[in-house]
C-alpha positions as CSV (number, residue, x, y, z in Angstrom):
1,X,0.0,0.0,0.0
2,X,1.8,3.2,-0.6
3,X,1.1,6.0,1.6
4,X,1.1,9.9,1.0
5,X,1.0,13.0,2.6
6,X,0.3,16.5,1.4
7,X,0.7,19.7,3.1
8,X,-1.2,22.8,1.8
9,X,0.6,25.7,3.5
10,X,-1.4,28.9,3.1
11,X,-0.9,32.4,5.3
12,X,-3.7,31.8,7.7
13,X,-3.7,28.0,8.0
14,X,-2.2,24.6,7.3
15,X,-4.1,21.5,5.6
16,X,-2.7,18.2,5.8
17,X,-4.4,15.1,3.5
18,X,-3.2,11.6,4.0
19,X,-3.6,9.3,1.0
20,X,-3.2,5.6,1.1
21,X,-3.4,4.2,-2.7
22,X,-4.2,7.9,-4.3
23,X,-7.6,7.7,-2.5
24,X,-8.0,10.4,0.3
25,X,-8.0,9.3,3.7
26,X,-7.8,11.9,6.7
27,X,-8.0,15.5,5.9
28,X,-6.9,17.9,9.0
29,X,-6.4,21.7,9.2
30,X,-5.3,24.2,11.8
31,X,-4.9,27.8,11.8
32,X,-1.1,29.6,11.7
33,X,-0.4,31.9,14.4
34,X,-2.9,31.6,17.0
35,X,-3.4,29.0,19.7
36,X,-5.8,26.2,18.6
37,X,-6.0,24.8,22.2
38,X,-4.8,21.5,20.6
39,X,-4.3,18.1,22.8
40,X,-0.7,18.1,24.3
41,X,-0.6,21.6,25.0
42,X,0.5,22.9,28.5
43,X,-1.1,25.5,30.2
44,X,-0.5,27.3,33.5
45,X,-4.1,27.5,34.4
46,X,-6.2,29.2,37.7
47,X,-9.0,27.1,39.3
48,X,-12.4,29.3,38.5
49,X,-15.1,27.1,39.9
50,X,-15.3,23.9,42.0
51,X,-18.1,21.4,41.1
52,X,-18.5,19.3,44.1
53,X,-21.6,17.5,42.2
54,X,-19.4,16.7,39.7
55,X,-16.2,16.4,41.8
56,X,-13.8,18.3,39.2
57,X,-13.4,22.0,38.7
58,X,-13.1,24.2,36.0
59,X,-9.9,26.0,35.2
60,X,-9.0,29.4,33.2
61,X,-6.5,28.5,30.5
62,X,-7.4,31.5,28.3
63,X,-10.2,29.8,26.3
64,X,-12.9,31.7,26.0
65,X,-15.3,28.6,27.5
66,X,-13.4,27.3,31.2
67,X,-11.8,24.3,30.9
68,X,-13.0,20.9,32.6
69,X,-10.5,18.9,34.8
70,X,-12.6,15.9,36.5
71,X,-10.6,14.4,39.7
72,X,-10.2,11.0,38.1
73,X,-7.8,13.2,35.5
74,X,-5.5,14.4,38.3
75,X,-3.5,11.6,38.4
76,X,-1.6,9.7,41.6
77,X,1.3,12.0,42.0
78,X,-0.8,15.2,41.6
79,X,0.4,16.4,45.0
80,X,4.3,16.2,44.3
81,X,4.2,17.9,41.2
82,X,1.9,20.8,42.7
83,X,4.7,20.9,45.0
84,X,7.5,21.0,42.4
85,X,5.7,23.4,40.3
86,X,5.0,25.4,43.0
87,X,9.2,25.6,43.7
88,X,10.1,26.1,40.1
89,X,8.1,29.2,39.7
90,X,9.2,30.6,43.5
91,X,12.6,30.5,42.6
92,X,13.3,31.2,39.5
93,X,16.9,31.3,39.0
94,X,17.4,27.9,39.0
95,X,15.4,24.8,38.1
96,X,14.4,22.6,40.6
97,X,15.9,18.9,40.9
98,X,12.7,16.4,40.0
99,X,13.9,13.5,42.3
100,X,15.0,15.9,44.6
101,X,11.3,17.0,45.3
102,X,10.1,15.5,48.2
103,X,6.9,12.8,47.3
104,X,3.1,13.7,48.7
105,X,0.7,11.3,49.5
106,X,-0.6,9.8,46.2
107,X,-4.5,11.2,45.3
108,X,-6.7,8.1,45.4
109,X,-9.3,7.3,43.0
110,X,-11.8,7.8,45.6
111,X,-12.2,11.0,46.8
112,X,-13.3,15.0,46.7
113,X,-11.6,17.3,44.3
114,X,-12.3,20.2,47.0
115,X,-9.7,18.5,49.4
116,X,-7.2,19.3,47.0
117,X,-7.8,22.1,45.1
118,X,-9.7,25.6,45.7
119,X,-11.1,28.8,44.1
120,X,-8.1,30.5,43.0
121,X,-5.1,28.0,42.8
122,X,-2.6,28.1,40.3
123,X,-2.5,24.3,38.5
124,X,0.2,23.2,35.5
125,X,-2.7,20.8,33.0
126,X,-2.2,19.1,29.7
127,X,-5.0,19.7,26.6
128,X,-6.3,15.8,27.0
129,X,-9.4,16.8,24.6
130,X,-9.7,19.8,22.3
131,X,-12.9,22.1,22.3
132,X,-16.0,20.8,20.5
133,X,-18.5,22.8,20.5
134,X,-20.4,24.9,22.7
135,X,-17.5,22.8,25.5
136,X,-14.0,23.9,26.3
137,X,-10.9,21.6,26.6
138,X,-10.7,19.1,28.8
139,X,-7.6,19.0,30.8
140,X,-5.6,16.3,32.7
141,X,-2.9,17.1,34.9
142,X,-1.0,14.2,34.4
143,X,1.7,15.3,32.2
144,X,3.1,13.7,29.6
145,X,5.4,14.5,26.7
146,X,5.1,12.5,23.9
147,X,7.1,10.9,21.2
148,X,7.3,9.0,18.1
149,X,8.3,5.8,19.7
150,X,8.3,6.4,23.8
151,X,5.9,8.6,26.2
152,X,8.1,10.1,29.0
153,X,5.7,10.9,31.9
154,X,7.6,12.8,34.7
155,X,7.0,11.6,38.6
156,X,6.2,8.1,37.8
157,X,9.1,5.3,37.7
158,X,8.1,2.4,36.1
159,X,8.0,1.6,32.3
160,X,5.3,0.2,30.7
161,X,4.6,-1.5,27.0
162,X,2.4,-1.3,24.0
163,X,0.2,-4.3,24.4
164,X,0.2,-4.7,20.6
165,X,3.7,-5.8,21.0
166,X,3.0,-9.2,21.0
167,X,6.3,-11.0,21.3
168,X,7.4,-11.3,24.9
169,X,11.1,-11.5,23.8
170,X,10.8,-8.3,22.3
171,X,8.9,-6.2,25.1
172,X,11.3,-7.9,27.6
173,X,14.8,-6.2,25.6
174,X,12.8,-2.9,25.4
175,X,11.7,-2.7,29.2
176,X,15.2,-3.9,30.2
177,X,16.7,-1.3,27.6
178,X,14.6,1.9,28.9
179,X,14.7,0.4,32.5
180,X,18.7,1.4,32.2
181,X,18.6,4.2,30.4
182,X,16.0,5.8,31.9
183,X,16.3,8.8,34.4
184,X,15.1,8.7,37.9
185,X,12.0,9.9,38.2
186,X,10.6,9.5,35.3
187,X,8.0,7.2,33.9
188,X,8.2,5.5,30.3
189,X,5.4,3.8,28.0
190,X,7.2,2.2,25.1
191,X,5.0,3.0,21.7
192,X,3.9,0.1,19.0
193,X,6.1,2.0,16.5
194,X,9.2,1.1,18.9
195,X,9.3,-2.4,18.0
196,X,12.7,-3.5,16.9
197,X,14.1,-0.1,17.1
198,X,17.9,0.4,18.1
199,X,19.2,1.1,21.6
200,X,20.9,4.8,19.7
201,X,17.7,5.7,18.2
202,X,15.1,5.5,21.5
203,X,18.1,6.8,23.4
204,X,18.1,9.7,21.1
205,X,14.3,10.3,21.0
206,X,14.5,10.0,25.0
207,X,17.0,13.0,25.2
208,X,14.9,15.3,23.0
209,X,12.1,14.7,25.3
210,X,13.9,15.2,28.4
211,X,15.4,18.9,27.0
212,X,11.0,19.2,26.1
213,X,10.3,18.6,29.6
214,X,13.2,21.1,30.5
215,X,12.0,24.0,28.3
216,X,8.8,23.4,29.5
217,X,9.7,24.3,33.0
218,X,12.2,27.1,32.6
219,X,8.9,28.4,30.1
220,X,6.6,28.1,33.4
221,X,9.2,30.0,35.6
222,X,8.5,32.8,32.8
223,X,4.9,32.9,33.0
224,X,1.9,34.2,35.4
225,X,-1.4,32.3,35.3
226,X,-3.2,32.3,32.6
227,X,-0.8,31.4,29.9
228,X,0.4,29.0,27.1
229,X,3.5,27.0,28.8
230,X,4.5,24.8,26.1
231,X,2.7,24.3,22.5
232,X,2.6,20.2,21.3
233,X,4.3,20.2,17.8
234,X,2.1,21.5,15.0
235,X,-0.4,19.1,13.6
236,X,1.9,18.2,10.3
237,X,4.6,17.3,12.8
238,X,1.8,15.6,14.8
239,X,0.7,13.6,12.4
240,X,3.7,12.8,10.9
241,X,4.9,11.5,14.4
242,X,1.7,9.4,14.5
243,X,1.5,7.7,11.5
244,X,4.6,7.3,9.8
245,X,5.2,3.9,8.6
246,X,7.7,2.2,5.8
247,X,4.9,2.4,3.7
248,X,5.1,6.4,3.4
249,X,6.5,6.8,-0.3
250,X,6.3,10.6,0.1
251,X,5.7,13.5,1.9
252,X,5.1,16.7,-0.5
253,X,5.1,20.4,0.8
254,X,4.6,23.8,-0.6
255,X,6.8,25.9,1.7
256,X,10.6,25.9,1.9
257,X,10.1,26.8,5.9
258,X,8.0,23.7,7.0
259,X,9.3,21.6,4.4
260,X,12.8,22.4,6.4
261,X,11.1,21.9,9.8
262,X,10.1,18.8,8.5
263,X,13.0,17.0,7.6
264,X,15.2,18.5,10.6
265,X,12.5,16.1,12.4
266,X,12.4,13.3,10.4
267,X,16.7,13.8,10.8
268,X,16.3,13.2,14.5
269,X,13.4,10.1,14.7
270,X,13.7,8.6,11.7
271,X,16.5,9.5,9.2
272,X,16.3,7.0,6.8
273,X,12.9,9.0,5.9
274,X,14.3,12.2,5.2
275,X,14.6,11.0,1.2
276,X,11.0,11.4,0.8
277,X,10.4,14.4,2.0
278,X,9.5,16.8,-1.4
279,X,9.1,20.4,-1.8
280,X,6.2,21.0,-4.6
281,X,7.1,23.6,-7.1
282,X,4.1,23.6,-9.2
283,X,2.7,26.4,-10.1
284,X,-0.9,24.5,-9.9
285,X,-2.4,24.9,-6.4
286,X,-1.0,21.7,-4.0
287,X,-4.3,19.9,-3.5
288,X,-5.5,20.4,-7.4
289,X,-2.8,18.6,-8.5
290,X,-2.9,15.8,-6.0
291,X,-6.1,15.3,-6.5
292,X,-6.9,16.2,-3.0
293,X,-10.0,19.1,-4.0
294,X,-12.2,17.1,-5.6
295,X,-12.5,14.2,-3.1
296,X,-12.8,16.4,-0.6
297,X,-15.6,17.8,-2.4
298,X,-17.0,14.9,-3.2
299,X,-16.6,12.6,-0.4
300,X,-17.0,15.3,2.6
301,X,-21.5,16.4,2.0
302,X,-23.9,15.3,3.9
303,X,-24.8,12.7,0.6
304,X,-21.9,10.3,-0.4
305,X,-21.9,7.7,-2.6
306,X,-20.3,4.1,-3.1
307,X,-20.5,1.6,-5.7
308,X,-23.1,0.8,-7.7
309,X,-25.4,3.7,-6.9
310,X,-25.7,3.2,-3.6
311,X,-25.5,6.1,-1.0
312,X,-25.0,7.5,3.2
313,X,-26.8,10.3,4.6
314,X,-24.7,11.6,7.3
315,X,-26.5,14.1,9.7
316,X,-25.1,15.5,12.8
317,X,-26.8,16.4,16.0
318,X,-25.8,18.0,19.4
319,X,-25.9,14.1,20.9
320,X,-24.6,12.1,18.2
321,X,-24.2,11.3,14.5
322,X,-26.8,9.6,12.5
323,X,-25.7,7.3,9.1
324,X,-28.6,6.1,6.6
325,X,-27.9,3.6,4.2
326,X,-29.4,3.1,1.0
327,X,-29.2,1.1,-2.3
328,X,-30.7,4.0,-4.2
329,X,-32.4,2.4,-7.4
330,X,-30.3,-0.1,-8.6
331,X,-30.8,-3.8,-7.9
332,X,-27.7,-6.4,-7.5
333,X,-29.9,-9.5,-6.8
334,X,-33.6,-10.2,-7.2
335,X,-33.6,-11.4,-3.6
336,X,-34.4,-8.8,-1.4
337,X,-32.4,-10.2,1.1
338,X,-29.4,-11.1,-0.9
339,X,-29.8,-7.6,-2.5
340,X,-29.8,-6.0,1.0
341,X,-27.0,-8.2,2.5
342,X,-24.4,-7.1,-0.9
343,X,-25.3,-3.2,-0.1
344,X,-24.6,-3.1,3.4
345,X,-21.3,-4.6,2.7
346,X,-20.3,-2.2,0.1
347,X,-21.7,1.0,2.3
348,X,-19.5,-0.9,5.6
349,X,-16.9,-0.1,3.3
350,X,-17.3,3.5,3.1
351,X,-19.1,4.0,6.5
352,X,-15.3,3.2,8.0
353,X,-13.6,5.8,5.7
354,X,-16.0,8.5,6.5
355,X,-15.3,8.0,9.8
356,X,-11.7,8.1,9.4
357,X,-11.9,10.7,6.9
358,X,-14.0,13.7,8.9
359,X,-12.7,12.2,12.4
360,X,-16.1,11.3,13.3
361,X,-16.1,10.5,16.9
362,X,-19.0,10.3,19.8
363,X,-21.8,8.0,19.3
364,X,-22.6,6.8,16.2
365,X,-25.8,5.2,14.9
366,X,-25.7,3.7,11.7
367,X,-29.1,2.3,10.2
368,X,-28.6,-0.6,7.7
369,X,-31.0,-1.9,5.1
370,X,-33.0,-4.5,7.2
371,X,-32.1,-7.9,7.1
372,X,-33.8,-10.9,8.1
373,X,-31.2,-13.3,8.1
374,X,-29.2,-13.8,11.3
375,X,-25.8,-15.1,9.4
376,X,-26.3,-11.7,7.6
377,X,-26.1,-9.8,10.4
378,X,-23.2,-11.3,12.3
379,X,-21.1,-11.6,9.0
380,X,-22.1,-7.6,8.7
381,X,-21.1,-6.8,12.7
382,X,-17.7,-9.0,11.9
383,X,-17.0,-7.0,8.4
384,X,-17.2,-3.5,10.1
385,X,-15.4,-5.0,12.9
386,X,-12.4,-6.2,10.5
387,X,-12.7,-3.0,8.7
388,X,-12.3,-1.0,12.5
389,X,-8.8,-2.6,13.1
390,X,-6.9,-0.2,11.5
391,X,-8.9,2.3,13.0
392,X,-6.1,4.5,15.3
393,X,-9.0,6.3,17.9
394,X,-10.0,3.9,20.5
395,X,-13.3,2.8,19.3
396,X,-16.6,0.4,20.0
397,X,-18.8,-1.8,17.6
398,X,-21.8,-3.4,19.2
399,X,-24.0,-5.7,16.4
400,X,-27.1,-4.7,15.1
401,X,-29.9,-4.7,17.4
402,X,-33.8,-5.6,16.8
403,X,-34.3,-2.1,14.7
404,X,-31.5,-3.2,12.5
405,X,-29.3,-0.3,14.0
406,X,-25.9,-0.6,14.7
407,X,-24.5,1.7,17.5
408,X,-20.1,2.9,17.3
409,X,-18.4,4.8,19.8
410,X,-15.1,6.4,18.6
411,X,-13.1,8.6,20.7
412,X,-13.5,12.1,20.2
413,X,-10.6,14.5,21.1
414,X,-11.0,17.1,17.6
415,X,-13.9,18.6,16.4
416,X,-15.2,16.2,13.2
417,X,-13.7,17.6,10.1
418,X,-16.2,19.7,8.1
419,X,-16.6,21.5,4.8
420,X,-19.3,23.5,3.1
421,X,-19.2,21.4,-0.2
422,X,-21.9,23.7,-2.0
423,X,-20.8,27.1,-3.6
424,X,-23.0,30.3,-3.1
425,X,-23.1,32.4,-6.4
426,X,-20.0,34.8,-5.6
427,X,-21.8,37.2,-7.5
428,X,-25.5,37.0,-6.8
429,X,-25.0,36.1,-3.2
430,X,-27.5,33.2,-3.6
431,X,-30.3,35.9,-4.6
432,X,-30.5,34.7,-8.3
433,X,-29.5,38.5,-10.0
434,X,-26.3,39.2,-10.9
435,X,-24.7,42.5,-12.5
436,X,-23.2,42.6,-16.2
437,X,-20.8,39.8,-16.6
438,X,-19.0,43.2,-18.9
439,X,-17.8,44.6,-15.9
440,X,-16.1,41.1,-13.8
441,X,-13.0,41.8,-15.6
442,X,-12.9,45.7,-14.9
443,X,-13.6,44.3,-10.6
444,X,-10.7,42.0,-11.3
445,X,-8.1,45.1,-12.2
446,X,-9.7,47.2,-9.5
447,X,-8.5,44.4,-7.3
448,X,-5.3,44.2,-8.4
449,X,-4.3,47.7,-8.5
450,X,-5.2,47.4,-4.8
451,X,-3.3,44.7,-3.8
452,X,-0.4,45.9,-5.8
453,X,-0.4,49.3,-3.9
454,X,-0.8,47.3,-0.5
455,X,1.9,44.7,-1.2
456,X,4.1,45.6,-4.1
457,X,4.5,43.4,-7.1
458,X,5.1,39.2,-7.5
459,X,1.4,38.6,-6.5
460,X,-0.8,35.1,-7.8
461,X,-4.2,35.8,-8.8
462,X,-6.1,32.7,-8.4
463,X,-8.9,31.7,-10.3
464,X,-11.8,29.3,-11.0
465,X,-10.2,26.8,-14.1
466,X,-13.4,28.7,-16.3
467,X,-12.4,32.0,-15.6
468,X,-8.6,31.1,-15.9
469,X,-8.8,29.5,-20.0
470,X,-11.0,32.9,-20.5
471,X,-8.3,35.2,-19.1
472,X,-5.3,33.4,-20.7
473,X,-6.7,32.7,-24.1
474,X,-4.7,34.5,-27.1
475,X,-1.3,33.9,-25.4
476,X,0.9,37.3,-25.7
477,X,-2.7,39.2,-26.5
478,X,-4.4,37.6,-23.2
479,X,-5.9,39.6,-20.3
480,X,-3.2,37.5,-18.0
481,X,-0.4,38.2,-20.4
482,X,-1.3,42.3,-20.1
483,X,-1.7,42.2,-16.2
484,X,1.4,40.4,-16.1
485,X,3.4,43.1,-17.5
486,X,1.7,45.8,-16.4
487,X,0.9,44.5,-12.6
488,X,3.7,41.6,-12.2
489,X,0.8,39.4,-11.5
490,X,0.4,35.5,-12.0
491,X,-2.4,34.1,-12.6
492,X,-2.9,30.8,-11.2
493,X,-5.7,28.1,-11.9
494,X,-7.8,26.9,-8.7
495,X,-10.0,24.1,-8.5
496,X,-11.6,25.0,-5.0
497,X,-12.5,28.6,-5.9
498,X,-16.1,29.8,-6.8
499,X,-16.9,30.5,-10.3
500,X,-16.2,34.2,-9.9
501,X,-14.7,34.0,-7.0
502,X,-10.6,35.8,-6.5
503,X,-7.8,34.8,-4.6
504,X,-4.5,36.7,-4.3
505,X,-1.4,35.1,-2.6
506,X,1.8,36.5,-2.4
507,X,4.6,34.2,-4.3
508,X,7.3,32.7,-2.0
């Protein structure tokens, strides 16, 4: 299977699509130069309101909705790292000695949240879910730092490994290896990825956490609650770290900067990948020319279709998401059952990509075409099942109950990945009257005079493919070719643009 992954760098946010086989699999995006709240950030929070009902608290970490940190999320050693945080930002010329912090008593599993903290305290939390809605992040306060192949986990000891690594050889070297390497003080949990890795290379990845966990507290000595303590990678280094595999043929980038950041990581966890890291010169937009615009139009609507003519409906409600199936009007078999048994196959088939695709997560209640048979059912339940393996969010499949519904939980820590797939007339506004198509062209000049005067020359103008053959027809006599010369404009074609819709971007 060959694996890609493109990255769509544009001034106000990245994209990042993961292929497998040309055909689009996850599709994230975050936004450039302002804090998306995103899981593995550290905060140095203040406790606004203590929920004894609930028996957690909510914390001020600069969000504009307060932050939920349940007691269960504390963790054991709460107490000794309140106490070491407390020290590191009293004294701030040096940084305190972790294993030279004296241990509290461990916080149980049973108890009250308002025996340990209160109105008003400063607390050091970790992003454990990102906001989703009309809710805020939800915090832990067990720390972590995390890694490609190894988890370091400061104030716990022991080391701990991936249950997927089945051979007991194997987990035995890498316990013993990280038991003897390891610092004091520090817990470990050893990653599936780290399976027959080299003592040089985990010893490597160990440091670079270690010096994370040391920038992250001379950062806190810096900082007065409410602030950002330490930012988790971006999400192309994220998911870079997450799912790199030998089956990654490339990774293609449209900007020299994180294409550099890129491979200096790749250099430092997994060298022997730093070959397929490309920088895209094309002048077509990144995601055109992969492909990547039209499946995301067409596979990211509330309608999406599968093989022969079938169809899911995908709604989304406060409480969960709702998945219809149909066959639309094409028969397979004569047999109803048969016939409803072959399309519920081919739409388990999609169901799973959607989910991986838009990051679907919550409770989700998919409703089949009925089927009588009993072996139908089960061989359906097992098929999603199968299909759910190579699922990486924790996940739950129950089979399909009386109503021929089938319930899935999948972990939820993003927002589900959305996209308005229908285009309002740019011109019209959606009101059906539009102004002499004579005068587009004279808009277009308008709008580059302007962006000329507020950003100087080497400018694209990108623009729907239909307006784009109309501008450049003729060659040397073309619209394009004039504003070219005159304006040092480029004009650029663009797949996900409206029909009259502009774009300028300044050339790197």
């Amino acid at each position: 299977m060959k694996s890609e992954l493109i990255v769509d760098v544009q001034p106000q946010e990245i994209a990042i699509a993961l292929t497998e086989d040309d055909r689009l699999q996850e599709v994230a995006r975050e936004k450039r130069d302002q804090d998306n709240f995103s899981v593995g950030n550290i905060y140095y929070g203040r406790v606004k309101k203590v929920m004894p009902a609930l028996n957690a608290v909510f914390v001020d970490v600069g969000h504009e909705k307060e932050a939920f940190l349940h007691y269960l999320d504390l963790g054991s050693q709460f107490r000794t790292l309140n106490t070491y945080v407390t020290k590191a930002v009293s004294d701030k010329r040096r940084l305190p000695i972790l294993t030279k912090t004296p241990r509290q008593p461990e916080v149980g599993k049973e108890g009250q949240i308002a025996e340990v903290l209160k109105v008003g305290d400063p607390i050091l939390v970790q992003v454990s879910k990102e906001p989703i809605n009309t809710k805020g992040p939800r915090l832990t306060a067990e720390i972590s730092i995390a890694g490609r192949n190894i988890v370091l986990i400061p104030f716990s000891d022991g080391v701990m490994v991936s249950q997927k690594i089945k051979r007991e050889a194997e987990r035995q070297r890498l316990k013993q290896l990280m038991l003897s390497i390891k610092p004091a003080g520090f817990g470990i949990i050893i990653r599936t990825v780290a399976e027959d890795k080299r003592a040089a290379e985990l010893d490597n990845e160990l440091r670079l956490l270690l010096d994370r966990w040391t920038q992250t507290i001379q950062s806190l000595q810096t900082k007065e609650p409410v602030s950002l303590v330490s930012e988790e990678m971006g999400r192309t280094l994220g998911i870079i770290r997450d799912v790199l595999s030998p089956d990654f043929t490339t990774i293609q980038i449209n900007d020299k900067d994180i294409y550099e950041e890129v491979r200096h990581y790749l250099s430092l966890i997994a060298p022997e990948s730093t070959k397929i890291v490309k920088l895209y010169k094309g002048t077509q937009p990144i995601f055109d020319h992969f492909d990547i615009t039209r499946q995301m139009k067409t596979g990211l609507g509330r309608t999406v279709g599968f093989k022969h003519g079938g169809y899911l409906i995908i709604d989304k409600t406060e409480a969960l998401f709702s998945i219809d199936v149909n066959s639309g009007s094409k028969k397979l078999f004569e047999d109803q059952e048969q016939n409803a048994f072959q399309f519920n196959m081919l739409a388990a088939d999609e169901l799973v990509h959607q989910l991986r695709l838009r990051d679907i997560g919550g409770i989700i209640i998919v409703d089949f075409i009925d089927m009588d048979d009993k072996d139908h059912q089960q061989q359906l339940y097992d098929y999603v099942r199968k299909l759910m393996d190579r699922d990486r969010a924790k996940h739950n499949v129950l089979p399909l109950s009386k109503f021929g519904l089938m319930q899935i939980t999948r972990q939820r820590v993003r927002p589900a990945v959305e996209m308005q797939v229908e285009e309002v007339c740019p011109t019209c506004g959606g009101k059906g009257k539009i102004q002499s198509s004579i005068l587009f062209t004279d808009q277009i000049v308008e709008q580059i005079e302007h962006e000329v005067e507020q950003h100087g020359r080497g400018i694209q103008l990108h623009l729907h493919p239909y307006i784009y053959a109309y501008v450049t027809r003729g060659w040397l006599k073309s619209l394009a070719h004039q504003w070219h010369r005159k304006y040092g404009i480029r004009v650029v074609e663009n797949q996900s643009l409206g029909m009259l819709e502009t774009r300028f971007i300044a050339e790197k």
